[in-house]
C-alpha positions as CSV (number, residue, x, y, z in Angstrom):
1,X,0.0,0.0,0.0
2,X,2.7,2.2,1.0
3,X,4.9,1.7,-1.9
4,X,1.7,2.0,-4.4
5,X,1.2,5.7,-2.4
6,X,4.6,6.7,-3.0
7,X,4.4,5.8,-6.9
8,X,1.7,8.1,-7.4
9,X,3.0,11.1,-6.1
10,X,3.5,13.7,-8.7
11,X,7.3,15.0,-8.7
12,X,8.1,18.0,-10.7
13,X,11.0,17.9,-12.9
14,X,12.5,19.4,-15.7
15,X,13.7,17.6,-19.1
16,X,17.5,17.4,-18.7
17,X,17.1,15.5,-15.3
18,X,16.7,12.0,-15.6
19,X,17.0,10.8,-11.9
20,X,16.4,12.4,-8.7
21,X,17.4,10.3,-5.7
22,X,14.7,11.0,-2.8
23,X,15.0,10.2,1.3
24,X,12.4,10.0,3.9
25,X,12.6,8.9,7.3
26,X,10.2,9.4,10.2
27,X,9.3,8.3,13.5
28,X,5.6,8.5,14.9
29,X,3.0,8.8,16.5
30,X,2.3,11.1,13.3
31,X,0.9,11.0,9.6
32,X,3.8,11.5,7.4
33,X,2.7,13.3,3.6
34,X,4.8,13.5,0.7
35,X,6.1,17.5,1.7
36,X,7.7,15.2,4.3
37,X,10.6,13.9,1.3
38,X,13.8,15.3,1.0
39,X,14.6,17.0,-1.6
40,X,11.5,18.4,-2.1
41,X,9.0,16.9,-5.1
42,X,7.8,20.8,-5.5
43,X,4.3,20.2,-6.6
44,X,2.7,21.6,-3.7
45,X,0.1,19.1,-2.9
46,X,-0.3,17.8,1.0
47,X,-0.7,13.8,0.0
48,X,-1.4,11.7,2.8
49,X,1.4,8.8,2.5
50,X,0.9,6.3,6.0
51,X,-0.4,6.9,9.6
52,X,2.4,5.7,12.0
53,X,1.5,4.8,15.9
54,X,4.0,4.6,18.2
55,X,7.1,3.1,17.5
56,X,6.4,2.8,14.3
57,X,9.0,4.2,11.9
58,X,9.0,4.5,7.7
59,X,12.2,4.6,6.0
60,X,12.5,5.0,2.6
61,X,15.5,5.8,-0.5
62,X,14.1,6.0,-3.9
63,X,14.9,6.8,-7.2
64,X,13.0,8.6,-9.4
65,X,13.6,8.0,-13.5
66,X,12.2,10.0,-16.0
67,X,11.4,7.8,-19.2
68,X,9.0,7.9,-22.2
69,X,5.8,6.3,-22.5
70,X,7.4,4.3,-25.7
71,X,10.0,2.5,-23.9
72,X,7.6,1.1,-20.5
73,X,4.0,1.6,-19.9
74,X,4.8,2.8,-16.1
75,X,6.2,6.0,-18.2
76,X,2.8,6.7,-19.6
77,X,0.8,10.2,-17.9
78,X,-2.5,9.4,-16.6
79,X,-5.3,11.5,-15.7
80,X,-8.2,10.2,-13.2
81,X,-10.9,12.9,-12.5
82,X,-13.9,12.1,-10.5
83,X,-17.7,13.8,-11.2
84,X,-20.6,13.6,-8.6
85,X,-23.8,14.5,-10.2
86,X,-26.9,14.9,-7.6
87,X,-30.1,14.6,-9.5
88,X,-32.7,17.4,-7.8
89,X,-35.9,14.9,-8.1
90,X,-34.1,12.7,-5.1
């Protein structure tokens, strides 16, 4: 779960990087959120990543490749919206 959270923060990069090496490590009780990664992913959203209790810790290295949707599918942009249409006659 924790992993598939990670993969779907959006990281802001420009063209001539290719990989960005990223460190997190925290100790709770606290909710940790992707501003909590060092160096920064800069896209300004608050995303929720795990709740930890008490000694509970998350420690994570990753790197971050950026590919073309013509050499792996997991390059490919996506784009999820979500519409919630309330009909007046309920």
């Amino acid at each position: 779960m924790i992993a598939h959270r990670i993969g779907l923060i959006p990281i802001k990069t420009d063209k001539s990087t290719k990989e960005t090496k990223f460190k997190l490590k925290e100790v709770g009780p606290k909710t940790v959120y992707s501003t909590d990664v060092k160096p920064s992913v800069e896209t300004g959203y608050k995303i929720p990543l795990v709740i930890l209790d008490n000694e509970q810790e998350l420690e994570m290295v990753a790197d971050a490749r950026l590919g073309k949707g013509i050499d792996h599918i997991k390059y490919s942009p996506g784009l999820v919206y979500f519409r919630h249409n309330i009909d007046p006659k309920y």
